[in-house]
C-alpha positions in Angstrom: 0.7 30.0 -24.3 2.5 27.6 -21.9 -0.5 28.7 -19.1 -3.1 28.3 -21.0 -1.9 24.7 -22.3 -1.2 23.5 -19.0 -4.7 25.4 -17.4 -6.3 23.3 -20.7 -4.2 20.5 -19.6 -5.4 20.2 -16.2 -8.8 21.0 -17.2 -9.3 18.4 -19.4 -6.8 15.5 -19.2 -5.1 15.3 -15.6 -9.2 16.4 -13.8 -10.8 13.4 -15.3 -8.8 11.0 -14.5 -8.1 11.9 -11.1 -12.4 12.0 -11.2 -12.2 8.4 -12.7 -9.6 7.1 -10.0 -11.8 8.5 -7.3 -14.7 6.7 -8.6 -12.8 3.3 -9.1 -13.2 2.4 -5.2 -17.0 1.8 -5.3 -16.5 0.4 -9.0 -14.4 -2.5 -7.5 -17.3 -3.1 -4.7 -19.7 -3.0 -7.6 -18.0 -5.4 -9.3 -16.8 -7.5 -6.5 -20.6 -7.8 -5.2 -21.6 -9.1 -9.2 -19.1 -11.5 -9.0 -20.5 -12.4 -5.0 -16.8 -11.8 -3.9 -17.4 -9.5 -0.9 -16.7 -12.2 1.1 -19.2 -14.3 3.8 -20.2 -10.8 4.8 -20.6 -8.4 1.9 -22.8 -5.4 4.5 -19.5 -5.5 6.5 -17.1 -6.0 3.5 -19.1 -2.2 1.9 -19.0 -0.6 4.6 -15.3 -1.0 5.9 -14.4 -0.2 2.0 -16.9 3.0 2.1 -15.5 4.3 5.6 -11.9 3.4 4.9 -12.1 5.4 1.3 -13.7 8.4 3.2 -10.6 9.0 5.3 -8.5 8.4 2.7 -9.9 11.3 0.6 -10.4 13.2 4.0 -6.5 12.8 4.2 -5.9 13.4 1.0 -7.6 16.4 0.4 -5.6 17.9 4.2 -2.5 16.9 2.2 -3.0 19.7 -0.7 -2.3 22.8 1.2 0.5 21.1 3.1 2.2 19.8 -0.8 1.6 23.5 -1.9 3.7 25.1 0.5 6.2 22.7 0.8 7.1 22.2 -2.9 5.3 25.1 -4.2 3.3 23.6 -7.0 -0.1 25.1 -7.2 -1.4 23.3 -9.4 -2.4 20.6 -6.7 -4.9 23.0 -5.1 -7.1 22.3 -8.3 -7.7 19.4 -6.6 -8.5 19.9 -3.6 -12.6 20.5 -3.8 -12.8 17.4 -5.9 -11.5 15.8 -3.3 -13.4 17.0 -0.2 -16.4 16.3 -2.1 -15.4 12.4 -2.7 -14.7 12.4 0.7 -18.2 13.1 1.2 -19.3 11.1 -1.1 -18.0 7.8 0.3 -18.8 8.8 3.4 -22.9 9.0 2.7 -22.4 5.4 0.6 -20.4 4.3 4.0 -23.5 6.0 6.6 -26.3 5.0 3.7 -25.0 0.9 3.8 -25.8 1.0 7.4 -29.4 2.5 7.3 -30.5 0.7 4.6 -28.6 -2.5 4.3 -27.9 -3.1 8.3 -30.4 -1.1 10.0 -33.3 -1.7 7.1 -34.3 2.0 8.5 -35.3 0.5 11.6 -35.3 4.7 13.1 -35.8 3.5 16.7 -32.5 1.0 16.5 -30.4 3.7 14.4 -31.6 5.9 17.1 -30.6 3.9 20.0 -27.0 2.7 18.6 -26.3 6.6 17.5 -27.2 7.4 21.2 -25.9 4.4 23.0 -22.7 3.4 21.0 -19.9 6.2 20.9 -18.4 5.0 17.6 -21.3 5.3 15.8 -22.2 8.9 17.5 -18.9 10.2 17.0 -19.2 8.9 13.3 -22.8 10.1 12.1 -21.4 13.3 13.6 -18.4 13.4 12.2 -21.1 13.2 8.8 -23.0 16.2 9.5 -20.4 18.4 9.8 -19.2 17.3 6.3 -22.8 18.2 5.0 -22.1 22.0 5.6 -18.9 21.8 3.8 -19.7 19.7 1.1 -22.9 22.4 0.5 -20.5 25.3 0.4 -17.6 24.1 -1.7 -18.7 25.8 -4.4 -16.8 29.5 -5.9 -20.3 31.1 -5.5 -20.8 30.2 -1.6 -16.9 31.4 -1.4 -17.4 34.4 -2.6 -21.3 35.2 0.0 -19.3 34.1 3.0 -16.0 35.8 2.7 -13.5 35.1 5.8 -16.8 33.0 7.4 -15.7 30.3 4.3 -12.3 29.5 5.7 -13.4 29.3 9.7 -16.5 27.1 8.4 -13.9 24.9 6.5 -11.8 24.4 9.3 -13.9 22.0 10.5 -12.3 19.5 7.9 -9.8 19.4 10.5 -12.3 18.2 13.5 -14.4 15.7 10.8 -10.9 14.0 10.5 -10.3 14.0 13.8 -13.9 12.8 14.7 -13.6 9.6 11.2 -10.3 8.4 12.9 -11.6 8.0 16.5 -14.7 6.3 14.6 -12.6 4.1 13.2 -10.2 3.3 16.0 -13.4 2.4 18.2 -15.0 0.2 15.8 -11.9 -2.1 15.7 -11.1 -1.9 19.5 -8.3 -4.6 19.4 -6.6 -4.8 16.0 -6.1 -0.9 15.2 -2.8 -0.5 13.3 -5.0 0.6 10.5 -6.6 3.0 12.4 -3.1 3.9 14.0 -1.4 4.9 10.4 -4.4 7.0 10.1 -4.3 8.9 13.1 -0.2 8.6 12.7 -0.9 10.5 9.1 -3.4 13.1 11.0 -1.4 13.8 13.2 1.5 15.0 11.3 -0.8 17.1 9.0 -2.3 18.9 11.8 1.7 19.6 13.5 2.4 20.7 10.0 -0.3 23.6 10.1 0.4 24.1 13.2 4.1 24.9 12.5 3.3 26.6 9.7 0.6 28.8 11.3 2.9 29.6 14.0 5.8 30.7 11.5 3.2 33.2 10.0 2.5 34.6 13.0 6.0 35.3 13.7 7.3 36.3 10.1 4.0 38.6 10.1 5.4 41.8 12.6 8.7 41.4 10.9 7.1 42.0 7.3 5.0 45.1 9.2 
């Protein structure tokens, strides 16, 4: 009885409101563009919110395995596809405000900065690897892949990698932001690191 009420729990009080809190980012830059308080540049303004959300869920959603194993809850891991797929979701808002409100899908200048400016290439292809992902998050394409699901899903791992150096170019002189990012990265990917190469010791031992 106490699994089921917490299974129901999750399912159906703790899910949407983490759903609702995800969604409160672009709420704010909804509301902040009604009231015209984006600022003297409101493109800029959506965009840096829209990119700076997407590593924050990309960060977030590296975090769950990590908070599993360390404190044992499982419970987190309910979270963790919700959470990927925000990720993606803020980033296509954050890739769709330049096309359409910078660029006015002007293909030959998105063509030329994607080719000519390495923040932007690094980014848009830090985008299309999420679209892969994102396409098989659900249980069903878990289930056709097999072990190819957790090597294709590694590359989470890069498409962080790939929004921090994105970021950290785009700012070129002020980039503490960008630094607590890669400083939070970076300790997530020694932490599977550690852990991976613990396994791989324990694992002949356990043999």
């Amino acid at each position: 009885m106490r699994n089921f009420s917490s299974s129901r729990w999750l399912r159906f009080g703790l899910k949407p409101a983490v759903f609702l809190l995800a969604l409160a980012p672009i709420g704010l830059v909804v509301w902040d563009a009604w009231q015209d308080a984006l600022g003297a540049n409101p493109i800029e303004a959506v965009t840096h919110r829209t990119g700076d959300w997407t590593l924050r869920f990309l960060l977030l959603t590296l975090g769950i395995t990590p908070l599993r194993r360390i404190t044992g809850w499982r419970w987190p891991m309910r979270f963790r596809r919700m959470l990927g797929l925000f990720a993606f979701f803020y980033a296509t808002l954050h890739l769709a405000t330049w096309l359409v409100l910078d660029q006015f899908f002007d293909w030959q200048a998105i063509v030329e900065d994607i080719v000519k400016r390495p923040y932007i290439t690094v980014g848009f292809t830090a985008w299309l690897l999420l679209v892969p992902l994102a396409a098989t998050s659900t249980r069903g394409m878990m289930r056709r892949l097999g072990s190819r699901w957790v090597r294709l899903h590694r590359l989470v791992y890069l498409v962080a990698v790939l929004g921090v150096l994105h970021f950290w170019w785009l700012v070129k002189a002020d980039v503490l932001e960008p630094a607590v990012y890669a400083l939070i990265l970076s300790a997530l990917l020694g932490y599977r690191m550690f852990a991976n190469r613990r396994t791989r010791l324990r694992s002949p031992v356990t043999a």
